[in-house]
C-alpha positions as CSV (number, residue, x, y, z in Angstrom):
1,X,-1.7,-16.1,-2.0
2,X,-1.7,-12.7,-3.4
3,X,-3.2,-12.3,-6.8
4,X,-1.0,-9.5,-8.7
5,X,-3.8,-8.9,-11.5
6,X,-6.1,-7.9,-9.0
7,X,-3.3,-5.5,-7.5
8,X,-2.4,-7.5,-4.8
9,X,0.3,-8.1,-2.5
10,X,1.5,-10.2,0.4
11,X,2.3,-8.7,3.6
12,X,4.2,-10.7,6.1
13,X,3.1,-9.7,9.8
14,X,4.9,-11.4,12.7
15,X,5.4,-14.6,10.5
16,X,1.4,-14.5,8.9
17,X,1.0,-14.0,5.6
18,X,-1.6,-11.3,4.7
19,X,-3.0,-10.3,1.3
20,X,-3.1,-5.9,0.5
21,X,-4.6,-4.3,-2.0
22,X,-5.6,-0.8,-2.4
23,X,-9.3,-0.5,-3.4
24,X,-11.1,2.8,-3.8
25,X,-12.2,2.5,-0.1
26,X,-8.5,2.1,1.5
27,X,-7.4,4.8,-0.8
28,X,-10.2,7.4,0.8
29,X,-9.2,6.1,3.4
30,X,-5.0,6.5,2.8
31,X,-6.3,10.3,1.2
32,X,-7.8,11.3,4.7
33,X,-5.5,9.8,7.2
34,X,-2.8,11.9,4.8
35,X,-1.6,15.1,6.5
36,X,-1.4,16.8,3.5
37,X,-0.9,16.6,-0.1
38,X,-2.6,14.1,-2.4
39,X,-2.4,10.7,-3.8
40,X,-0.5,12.3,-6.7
41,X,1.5,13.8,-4.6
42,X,2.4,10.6,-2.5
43,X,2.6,8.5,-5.5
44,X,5.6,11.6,-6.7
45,X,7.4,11.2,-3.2
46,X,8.1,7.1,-4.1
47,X,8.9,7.8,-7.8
48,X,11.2,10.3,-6.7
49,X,12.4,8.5,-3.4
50,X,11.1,11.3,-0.8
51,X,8.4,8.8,0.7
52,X,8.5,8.8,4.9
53,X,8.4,6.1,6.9
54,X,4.9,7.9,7.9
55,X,4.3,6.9,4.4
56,X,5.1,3.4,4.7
57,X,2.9,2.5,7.0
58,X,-0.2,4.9,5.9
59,X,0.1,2.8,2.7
60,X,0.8,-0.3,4.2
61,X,-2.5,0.1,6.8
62,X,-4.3,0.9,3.8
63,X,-3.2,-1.8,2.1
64,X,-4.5,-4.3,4.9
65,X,-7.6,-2.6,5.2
66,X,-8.5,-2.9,1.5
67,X,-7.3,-6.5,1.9
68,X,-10.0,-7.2,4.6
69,X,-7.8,-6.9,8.1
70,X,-9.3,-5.3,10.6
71,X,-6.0,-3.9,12.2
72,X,-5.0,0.1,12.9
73,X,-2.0,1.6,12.1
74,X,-1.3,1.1,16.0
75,X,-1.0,-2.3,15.6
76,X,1.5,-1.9,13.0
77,X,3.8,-0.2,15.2
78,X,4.6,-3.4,17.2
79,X,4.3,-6.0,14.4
80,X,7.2,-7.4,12.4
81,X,7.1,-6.5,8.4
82,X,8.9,-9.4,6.8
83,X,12.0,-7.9,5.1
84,X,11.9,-4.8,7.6
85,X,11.9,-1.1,6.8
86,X,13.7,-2.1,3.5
87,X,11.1,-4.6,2.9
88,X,8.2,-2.3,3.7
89,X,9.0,0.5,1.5
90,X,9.2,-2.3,-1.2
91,X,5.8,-3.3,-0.6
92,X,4.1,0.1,0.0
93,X,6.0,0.9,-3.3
94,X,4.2,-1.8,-5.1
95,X,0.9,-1.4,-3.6
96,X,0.9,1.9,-5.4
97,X,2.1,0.5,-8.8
98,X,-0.6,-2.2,-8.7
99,X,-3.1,0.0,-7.6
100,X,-2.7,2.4,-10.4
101,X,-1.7,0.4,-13.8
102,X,-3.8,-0.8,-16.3
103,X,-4.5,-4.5,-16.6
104,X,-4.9,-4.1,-20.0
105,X,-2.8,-1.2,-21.7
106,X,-5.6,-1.7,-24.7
107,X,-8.1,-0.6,-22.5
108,X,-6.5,2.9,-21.7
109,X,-8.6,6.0,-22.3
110,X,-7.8,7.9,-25.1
């Protein structure tokens, strides 16, 4: 379902399969709901495994949002993320990655 060169991922909500991707809007988005810091400074937190659950599920909601659902972090709360907390973090993680690599190392700026 999920299309990895487009920096997607499947998300699993009470047994429905969801696609997530972080475009430039749900990252805005991710950068204001943030408390404080910066994208640089969440991407730091997973590298360096200090990410919160608050985290989690700002990235995940993101995610989502970028991926067309219409849901709130609210809704989240309540919902069932296939592979749990474990399984979350995994995905938020990877949300991040996919968000920031390069399809094409070629293309890099120099």
């Amino acid at each position: 379902m999920a299309n990895p060169w487009a920096g997607e991922v499947t998300v699993t909500l009470n047994g429905q399969a969801h696609v997530a991707r972080l475009t430039l809007g749900a990252l805005a988005e991710l950068e204001a709901a943030m408390e404080a810091g910066s994208l640089v400074d969440l991407v730091e937190r997973f590298e360096q495994g200090r990410y919160t659950t608050r985290d989690v599920l700002a990235l995940i909601v993101a995610g989502l949002r970028g991926g067309g659902w219409c849901g709130t972090a609210e809704d989240l709360r309540t919902a069932e993320i296939a592979g749990g907390l474990g399984g979350a973090a995994r995905l938020a993680a990877e949300l991040l990655a996919r968000a920031f690599a390069l399809a094409d190392p070629a293309a890099a700026p120099k």
